[in-house]
N, CA, C and O of each residue as an XYZ file, in Angstrom:
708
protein
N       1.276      5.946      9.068
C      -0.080      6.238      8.657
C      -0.764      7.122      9.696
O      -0.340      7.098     10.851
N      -1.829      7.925      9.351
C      -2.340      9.276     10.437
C      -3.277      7.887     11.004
O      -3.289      6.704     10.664
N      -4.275      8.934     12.363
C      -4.845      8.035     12.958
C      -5.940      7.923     12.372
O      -6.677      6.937     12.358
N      -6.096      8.998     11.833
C      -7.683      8.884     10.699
C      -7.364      7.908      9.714
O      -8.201      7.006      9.681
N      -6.671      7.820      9.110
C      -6.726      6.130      8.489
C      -7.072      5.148      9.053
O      -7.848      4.211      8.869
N      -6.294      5.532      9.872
C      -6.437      3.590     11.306
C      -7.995      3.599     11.956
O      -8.742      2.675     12.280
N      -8.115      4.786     11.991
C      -9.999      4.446     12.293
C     -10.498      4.194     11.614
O     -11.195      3.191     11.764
N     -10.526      5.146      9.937
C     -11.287      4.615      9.253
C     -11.389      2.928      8.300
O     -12.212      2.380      7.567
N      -9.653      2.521      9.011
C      -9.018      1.442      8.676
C     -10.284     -0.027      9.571
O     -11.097     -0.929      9.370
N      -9.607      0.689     10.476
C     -10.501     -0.095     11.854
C     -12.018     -0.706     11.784
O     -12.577     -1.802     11.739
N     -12.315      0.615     11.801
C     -14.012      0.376     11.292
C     -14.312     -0.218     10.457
O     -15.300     -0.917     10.682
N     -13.725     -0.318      9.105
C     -14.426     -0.889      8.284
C     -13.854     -2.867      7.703
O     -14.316     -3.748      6.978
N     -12.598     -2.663      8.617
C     -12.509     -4.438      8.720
C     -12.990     -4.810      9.778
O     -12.856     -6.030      9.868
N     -13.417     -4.441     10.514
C     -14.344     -4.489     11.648
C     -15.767     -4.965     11.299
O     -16.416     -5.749     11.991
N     -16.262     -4.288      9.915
C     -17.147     -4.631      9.783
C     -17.614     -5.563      8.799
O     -18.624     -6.222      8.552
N     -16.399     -5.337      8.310
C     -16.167     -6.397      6.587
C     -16.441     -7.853      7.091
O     -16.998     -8.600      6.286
N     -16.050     -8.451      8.581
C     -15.856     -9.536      8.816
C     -15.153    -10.576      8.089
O     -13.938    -10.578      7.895
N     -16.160    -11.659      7.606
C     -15.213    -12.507      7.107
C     -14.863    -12.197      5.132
O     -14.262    -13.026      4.449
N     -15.335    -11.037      4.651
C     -15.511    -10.031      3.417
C     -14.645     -9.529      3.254
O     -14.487     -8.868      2.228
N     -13.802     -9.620      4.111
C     -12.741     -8.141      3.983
C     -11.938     -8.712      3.194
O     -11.204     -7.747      2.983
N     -11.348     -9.835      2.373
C     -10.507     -9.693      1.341
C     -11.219     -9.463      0.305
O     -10.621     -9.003     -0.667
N     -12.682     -9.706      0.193
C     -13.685     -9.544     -1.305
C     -13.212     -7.860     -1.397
O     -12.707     -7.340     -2.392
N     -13.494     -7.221     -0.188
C     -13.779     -5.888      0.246
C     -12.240     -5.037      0.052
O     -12.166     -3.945     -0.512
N     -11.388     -5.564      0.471
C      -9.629     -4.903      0.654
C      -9.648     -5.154     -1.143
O      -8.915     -4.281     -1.608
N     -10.052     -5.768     -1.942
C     -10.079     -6.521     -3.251
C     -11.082     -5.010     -4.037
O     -10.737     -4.665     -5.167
N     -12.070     -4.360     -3.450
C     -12.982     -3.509     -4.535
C     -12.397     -2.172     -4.211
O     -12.557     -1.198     -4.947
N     -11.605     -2.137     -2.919
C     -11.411     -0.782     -2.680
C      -9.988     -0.563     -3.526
O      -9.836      0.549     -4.032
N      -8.948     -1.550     -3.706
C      -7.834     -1.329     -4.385
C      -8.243     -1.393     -5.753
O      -7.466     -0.749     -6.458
N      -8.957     -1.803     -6.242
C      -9.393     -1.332     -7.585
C     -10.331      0.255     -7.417
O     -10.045      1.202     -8.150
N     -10.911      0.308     -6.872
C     -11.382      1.538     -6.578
C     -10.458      3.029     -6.518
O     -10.690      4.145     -6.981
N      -9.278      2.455     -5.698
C      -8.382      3.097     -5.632
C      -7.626      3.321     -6.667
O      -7.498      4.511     -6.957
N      -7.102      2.589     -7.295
C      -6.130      2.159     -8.639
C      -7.180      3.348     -9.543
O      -6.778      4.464     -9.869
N      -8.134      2.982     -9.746
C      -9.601      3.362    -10.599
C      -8.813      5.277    -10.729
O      -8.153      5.906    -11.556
N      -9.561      5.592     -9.037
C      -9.028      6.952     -8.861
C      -7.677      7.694     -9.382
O      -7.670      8.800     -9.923
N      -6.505      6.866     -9.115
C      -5.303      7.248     -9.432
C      -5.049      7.239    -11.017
O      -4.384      8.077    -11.625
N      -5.732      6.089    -11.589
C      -5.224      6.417    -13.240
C      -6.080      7.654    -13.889
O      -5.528      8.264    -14.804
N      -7.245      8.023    -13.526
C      -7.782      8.902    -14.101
C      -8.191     10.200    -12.695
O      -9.115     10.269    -11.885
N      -7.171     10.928    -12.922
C      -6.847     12.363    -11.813
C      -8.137     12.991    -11.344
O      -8.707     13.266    -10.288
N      -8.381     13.113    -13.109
C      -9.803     13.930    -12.466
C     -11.236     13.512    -12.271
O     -12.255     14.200    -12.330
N     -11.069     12.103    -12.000
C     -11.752     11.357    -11.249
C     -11.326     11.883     -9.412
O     -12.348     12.022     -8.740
N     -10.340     12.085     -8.838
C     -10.133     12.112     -7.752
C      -9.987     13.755     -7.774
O     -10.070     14.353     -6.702
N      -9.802     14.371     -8.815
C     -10.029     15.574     -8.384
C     -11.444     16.379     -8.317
O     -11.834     17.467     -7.894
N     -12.053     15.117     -9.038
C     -13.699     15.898     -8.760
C     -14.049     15.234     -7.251
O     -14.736     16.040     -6.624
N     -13.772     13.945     -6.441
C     -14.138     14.208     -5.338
C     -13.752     14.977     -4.503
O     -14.550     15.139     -3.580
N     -12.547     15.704     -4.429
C     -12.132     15.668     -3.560
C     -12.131     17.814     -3.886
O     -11.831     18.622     -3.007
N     -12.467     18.117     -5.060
C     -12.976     19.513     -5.584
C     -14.051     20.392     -4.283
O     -15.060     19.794     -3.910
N     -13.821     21.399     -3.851
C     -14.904     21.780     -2.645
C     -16.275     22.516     -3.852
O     -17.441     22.814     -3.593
N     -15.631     22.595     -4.949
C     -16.923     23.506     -5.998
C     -17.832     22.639     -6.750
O     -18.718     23.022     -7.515
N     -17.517     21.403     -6.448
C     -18.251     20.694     -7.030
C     -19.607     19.888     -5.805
O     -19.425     19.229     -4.781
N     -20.863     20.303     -6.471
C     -21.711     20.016     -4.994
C     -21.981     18.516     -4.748
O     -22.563     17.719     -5.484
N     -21.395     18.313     -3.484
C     -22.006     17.011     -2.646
C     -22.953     15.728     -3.875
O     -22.508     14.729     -4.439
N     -24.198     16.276     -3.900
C     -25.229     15.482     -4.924
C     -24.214     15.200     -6.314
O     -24.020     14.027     -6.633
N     -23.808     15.907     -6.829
C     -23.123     15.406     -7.966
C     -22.186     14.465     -7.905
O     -21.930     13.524     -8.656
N     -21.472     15.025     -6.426
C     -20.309     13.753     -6.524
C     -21.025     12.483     -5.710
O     -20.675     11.452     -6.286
N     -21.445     12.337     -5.169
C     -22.298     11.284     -4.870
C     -22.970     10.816     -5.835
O     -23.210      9.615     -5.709
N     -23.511     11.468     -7.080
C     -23.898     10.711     -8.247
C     -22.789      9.762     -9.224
O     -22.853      8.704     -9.849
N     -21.736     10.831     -8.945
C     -20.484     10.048     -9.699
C     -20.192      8.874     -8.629
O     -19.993      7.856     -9.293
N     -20.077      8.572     -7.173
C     -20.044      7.563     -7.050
C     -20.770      6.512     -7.454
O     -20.299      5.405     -7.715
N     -22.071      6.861     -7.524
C     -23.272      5.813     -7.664
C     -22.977      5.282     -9.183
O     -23.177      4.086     -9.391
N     -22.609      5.936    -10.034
C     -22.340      5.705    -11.784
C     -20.946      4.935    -11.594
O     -20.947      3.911    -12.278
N     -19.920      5.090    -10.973
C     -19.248      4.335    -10.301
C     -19.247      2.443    -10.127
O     -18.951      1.333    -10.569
N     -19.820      3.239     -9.148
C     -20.457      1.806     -8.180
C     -21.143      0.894     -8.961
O     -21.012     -0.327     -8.874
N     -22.194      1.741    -10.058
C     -22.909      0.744    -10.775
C     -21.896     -0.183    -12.077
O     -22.101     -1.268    -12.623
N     -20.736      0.864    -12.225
C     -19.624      0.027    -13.471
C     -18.911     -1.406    -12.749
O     -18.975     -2.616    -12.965
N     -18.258     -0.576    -11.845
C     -17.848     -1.548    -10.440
C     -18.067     -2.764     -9.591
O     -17.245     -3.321     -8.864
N     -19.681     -3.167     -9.874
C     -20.312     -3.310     -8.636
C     -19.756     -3.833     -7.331
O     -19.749     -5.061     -7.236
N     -19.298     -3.155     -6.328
C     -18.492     -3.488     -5.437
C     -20.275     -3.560     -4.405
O     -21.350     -3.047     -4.715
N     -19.815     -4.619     -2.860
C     -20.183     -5.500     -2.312
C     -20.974     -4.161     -1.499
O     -20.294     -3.150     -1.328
N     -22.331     -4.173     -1.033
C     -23.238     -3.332     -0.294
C     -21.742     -2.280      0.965
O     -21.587     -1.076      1.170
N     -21.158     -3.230      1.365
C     -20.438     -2.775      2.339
C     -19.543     -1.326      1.943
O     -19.600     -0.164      2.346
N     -18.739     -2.022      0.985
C     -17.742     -1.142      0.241
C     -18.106      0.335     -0.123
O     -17.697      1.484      0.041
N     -19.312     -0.512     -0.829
C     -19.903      1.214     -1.741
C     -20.643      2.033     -0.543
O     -20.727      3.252     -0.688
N     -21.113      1.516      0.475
C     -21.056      2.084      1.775
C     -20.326      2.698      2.068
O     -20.750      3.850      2.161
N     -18.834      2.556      2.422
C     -17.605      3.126      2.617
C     -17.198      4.073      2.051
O     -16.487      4.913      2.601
N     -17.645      4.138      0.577
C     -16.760      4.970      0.057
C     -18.066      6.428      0.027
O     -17.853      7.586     -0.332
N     -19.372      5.826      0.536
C     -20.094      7.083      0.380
C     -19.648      7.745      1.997
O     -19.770      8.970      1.999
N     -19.286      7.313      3.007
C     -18.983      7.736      3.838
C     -17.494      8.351      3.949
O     -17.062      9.042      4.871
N     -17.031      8.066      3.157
C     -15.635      9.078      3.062
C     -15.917     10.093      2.104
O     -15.358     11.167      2.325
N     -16.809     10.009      0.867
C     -17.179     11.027      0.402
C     -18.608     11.750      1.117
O     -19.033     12.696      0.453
N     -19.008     11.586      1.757
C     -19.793     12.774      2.790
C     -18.984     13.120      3.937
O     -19.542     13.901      4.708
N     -17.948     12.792      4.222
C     -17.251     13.284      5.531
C     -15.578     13.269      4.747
O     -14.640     12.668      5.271
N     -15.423     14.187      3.179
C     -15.072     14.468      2.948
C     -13.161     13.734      3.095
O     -12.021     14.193      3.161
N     -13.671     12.714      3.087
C     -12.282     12.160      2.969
C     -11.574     11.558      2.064
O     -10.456     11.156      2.385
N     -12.050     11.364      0.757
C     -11.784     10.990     -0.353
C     -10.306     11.326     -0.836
O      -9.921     10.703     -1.825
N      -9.483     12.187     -0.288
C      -8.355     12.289     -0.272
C      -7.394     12.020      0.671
O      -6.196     12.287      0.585
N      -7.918     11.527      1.497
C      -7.290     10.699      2.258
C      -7.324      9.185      1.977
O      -6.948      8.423      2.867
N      -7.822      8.619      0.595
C      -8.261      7.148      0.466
C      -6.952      6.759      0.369
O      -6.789      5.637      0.848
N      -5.850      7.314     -0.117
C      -4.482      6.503     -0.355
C      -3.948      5.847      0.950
O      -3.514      4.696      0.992
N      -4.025      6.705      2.027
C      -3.336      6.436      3.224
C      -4.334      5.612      3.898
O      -3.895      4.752      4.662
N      -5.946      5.746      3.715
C      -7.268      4.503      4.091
C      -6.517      3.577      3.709
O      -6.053      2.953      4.664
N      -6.190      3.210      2.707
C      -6.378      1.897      2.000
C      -4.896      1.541      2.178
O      -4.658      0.549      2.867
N      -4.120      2.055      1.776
C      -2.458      1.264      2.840
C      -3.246      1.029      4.184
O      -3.776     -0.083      4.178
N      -3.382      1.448      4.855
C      -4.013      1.279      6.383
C      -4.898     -0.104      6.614
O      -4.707     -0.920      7.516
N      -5.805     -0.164      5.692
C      -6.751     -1.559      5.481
C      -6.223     -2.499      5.253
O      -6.558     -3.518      5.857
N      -4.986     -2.540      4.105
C      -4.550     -3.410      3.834
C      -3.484     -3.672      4.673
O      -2.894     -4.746      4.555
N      -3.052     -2.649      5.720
C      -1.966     -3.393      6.311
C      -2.559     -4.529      7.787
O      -2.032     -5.530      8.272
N      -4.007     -3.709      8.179
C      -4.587     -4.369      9.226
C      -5.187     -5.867      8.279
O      -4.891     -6.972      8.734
N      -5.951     -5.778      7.088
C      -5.947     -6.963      6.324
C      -4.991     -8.316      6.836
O      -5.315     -9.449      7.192
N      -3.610     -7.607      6.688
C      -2.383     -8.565      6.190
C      -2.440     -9.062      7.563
O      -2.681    -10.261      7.699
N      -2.249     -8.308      8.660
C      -2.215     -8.218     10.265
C      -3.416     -9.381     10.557
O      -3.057    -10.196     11.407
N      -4.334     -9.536     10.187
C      -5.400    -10.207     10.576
C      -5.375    -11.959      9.992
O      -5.687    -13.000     10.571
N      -4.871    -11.698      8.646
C      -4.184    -13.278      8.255
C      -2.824    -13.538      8.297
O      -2.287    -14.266      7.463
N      -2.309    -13.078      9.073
C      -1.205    -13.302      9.696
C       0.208    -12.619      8.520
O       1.364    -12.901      8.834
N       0.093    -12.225      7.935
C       0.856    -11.940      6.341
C       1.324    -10.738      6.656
O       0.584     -9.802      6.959
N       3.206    -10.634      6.589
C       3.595     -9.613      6.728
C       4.032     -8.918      5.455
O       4.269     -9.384      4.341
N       4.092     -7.259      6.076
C       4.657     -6.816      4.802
C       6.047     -6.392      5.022
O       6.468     -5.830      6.033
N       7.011     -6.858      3.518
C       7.895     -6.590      3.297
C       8.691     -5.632      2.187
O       8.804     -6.229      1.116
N       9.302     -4.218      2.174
C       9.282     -3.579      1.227
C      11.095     -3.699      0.625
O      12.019     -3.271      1.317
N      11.265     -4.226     -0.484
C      12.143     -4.118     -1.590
C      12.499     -3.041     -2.290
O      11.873     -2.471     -3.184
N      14.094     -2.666     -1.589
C      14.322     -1.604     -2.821
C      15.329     -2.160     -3.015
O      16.102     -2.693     -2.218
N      15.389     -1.999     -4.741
C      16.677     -2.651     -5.795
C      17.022     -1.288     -6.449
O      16.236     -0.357     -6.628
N      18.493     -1.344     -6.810
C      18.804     -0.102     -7.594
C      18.177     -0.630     -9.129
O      17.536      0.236     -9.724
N      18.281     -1.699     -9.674
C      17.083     -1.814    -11.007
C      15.973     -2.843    -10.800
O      15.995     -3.651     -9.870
N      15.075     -2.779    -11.641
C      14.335     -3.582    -11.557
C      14.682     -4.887    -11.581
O      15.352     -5.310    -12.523
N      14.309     -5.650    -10.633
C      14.108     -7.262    -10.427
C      13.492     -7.920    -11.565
O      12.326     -7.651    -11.850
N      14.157     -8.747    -12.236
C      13.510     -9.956    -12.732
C      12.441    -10.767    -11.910
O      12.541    -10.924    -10.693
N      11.444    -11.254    -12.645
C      10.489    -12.162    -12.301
C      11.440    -13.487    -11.673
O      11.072    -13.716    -10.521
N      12.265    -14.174    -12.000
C      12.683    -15.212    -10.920
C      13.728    -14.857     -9.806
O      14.066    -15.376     -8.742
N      14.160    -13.531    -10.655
C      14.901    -13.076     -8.788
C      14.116    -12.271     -7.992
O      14.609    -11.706     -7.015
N      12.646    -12.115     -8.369
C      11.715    -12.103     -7.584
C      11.429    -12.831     -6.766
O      11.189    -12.624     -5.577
N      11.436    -13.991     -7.505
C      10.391    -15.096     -6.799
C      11.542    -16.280     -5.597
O      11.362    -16.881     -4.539
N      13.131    -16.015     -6.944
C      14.088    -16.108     -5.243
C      14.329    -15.522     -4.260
O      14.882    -16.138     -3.349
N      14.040    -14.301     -4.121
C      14.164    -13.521     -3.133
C      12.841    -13.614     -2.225
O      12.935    -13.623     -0.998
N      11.721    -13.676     -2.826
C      10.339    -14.205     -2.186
C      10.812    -15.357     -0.899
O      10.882    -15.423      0.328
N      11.040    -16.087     -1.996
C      11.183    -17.466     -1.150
C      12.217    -17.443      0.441
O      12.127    -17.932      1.567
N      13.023    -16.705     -0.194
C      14.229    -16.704      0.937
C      13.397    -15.524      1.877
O      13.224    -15.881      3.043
N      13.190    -15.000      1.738
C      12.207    -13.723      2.611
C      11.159    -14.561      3.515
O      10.917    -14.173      4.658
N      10.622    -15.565      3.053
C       9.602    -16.375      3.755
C      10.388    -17.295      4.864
O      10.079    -17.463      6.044
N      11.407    -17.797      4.191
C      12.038    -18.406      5.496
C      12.606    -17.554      6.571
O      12.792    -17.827      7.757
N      12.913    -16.143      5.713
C      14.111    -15.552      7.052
C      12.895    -14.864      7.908
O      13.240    -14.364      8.978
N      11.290    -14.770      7.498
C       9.983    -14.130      7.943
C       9.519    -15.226      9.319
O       9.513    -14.989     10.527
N       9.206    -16.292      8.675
C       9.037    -17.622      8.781
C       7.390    -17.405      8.987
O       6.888    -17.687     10.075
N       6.460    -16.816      7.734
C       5.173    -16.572      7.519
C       5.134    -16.302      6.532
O       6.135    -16.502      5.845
N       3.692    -15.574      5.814
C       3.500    -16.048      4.654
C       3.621    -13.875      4.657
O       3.071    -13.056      5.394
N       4.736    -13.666      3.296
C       4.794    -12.054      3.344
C       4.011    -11.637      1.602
O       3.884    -12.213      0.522
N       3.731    -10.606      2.067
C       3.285     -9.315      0.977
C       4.293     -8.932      0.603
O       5.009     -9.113      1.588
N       5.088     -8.380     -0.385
C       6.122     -7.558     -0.890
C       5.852     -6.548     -1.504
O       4.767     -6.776     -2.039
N       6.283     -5.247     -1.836
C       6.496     -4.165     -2.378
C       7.578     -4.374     -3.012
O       8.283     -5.274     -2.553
N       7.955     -3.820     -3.948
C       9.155     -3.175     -4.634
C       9.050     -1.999     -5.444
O       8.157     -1.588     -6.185
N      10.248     -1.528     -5.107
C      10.374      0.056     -5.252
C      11.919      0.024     -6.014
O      12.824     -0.591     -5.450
N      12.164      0.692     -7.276
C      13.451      1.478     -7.393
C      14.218      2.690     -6.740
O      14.038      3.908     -6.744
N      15.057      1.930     -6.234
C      16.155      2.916     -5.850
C      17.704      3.654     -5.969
O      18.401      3.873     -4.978
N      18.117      4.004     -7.419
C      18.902      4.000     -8.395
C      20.297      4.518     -7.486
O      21.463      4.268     -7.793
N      19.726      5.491     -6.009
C      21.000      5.293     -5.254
C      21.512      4.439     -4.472
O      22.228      4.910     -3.588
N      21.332      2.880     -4.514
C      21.760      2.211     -4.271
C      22.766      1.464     -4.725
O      23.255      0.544     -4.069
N      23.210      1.858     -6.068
C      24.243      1.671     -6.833
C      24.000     -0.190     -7.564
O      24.047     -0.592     -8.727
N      23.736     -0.947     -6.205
C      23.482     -2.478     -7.125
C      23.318     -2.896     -5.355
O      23.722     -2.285     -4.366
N      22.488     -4.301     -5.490
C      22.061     -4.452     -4.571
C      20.431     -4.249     -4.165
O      19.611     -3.626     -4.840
N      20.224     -4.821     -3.103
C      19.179     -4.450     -2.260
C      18.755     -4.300     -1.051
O      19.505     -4.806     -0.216
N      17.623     -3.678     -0.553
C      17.338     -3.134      1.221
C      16.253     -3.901      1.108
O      15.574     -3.878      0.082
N      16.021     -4.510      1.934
C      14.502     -5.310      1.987
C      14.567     -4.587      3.602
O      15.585     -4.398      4.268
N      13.062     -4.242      3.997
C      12.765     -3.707      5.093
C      11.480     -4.846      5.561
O      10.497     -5.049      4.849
N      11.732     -5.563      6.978
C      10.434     -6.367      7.108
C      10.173     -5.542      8.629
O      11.205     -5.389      9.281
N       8.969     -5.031      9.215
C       8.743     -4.391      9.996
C       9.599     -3.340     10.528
O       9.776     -2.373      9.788
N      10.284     -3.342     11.912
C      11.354     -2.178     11.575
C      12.647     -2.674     11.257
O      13.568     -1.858     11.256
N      12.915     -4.013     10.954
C      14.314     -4.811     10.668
C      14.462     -4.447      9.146
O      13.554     -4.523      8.318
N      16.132     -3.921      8.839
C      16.202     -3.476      7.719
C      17.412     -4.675      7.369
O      18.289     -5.198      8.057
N      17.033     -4.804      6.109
C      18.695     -5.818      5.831
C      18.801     -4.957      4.361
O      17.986     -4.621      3.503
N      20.165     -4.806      4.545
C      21.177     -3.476      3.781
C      22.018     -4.646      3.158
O      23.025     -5.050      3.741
N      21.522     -5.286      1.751
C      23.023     -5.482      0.919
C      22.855     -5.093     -0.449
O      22.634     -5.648     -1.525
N      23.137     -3.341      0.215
C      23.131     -2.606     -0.837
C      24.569     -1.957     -1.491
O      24.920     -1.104     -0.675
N      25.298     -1.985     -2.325
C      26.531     -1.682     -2.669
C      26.909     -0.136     -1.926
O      28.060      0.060     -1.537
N      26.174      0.596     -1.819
C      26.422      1.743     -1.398
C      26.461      1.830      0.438
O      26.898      2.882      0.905
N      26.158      1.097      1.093
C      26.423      0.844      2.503
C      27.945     -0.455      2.239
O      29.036     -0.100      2.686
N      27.878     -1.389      1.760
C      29.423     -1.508      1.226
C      30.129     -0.877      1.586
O      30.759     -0.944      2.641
N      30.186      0.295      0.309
C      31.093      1.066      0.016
C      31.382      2.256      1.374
O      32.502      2.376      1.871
N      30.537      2.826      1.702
C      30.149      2.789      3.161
C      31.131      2.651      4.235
O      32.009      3.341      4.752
N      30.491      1.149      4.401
C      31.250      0.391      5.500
C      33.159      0.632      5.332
O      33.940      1.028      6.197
N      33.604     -0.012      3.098
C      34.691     -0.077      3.512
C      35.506      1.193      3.736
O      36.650      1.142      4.186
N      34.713      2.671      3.319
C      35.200      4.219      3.401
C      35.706      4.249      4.887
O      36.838      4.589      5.234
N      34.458      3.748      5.893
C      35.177      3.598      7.526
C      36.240      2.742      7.560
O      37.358      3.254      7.510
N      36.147      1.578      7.632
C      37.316      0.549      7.822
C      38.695      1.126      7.353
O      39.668      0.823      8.043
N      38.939      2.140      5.963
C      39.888      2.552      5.568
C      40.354      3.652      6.319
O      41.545      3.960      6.329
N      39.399      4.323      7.012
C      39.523      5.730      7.613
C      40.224      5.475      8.997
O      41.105      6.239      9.392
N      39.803      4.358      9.742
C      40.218      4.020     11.091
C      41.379      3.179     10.556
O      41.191      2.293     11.389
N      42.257      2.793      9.966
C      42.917      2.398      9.417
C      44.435      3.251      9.268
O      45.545      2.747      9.439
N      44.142      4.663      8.905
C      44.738      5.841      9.383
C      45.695      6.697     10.615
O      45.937      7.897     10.486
């Protein structure tokens, strides 16, 4: 993440206090909000479109929304100091100092197909013991993995992915030679 996230990360669980999950809670809908409809994020983040207008679209926003005095604070300060396109990498950033602050790590899942809901929730489980805390998960498809999965928990990667396998046994056969 840049450092302008982590400040603007900083600052504002800093100030959220004990809010910041109400708050980490309006900005990911906020966010989500932005991403399903483009040109919602392409009018903030547009240089031809003037300041007052898009500040009105926040406020019409804000009023559908109603997110917490703090929040809608926030987001007028990234839209006057023009950062509204930087909210993707803000808000990973918030939420990772969020997780950091209640102790909750994050862990990212890649499967070559999608996971079922209970080999979700077994793999959850076993992730918590091998964590030994309470984790966040991601999951992501990764179709070159052939079968299998990479779960990544901070910089520890665990690879039982068929294609490091296959991998492994290409060496073993080669030194074998």
């Amino acid at each position: 993440m840049s450092s302008l996230a982590n400040r603007y990360a900083r600052a504002l669980t800093d100030a959220a206090g004990a809010d910041l999950p109400k708050v980490v809670a309006e900005l990911r809908e906020f966010h989500r909000l932005t991403k399903a409809h483009a040109e919602l994020a392409d009018a903030f983040a547009s240089p031809t479109i003037p300041l007052a207008q898009k500040e009105g679209l926040l406020r019409a926003l804000c009023a559908r929304l109603k997110p917490r005095p703090i929040t809608a604070n926030f987001l007028g300060v990234l839209l006057r100091n023009q950062r509204m396109a930087a909210l993707s990498d803000i808000q990973a950033a918030i939420e990772a100092l969020a997780d950091a602050r209640s102790g909750i790590v994050a862990v990212e899942v890649a499967s070559a197909v999608a996971l079922g809901v209970s080999e979700r929730r077994a793999l959850e489980r076993r992730l918590k013991e091998v964590v030994g805390s309470d984790i966040r998960v991601t999951y992501k498809e990764s179709p070159d993995l052939i079968g299998g999965i990479v779960a990544r928990v901070g910089s520890v990667y665990y690879d039982g992915s068929i294609r490091t396998q296959l991998a492994e046994f290409r060496e073993r056969l080669a030194r074998r030679q």
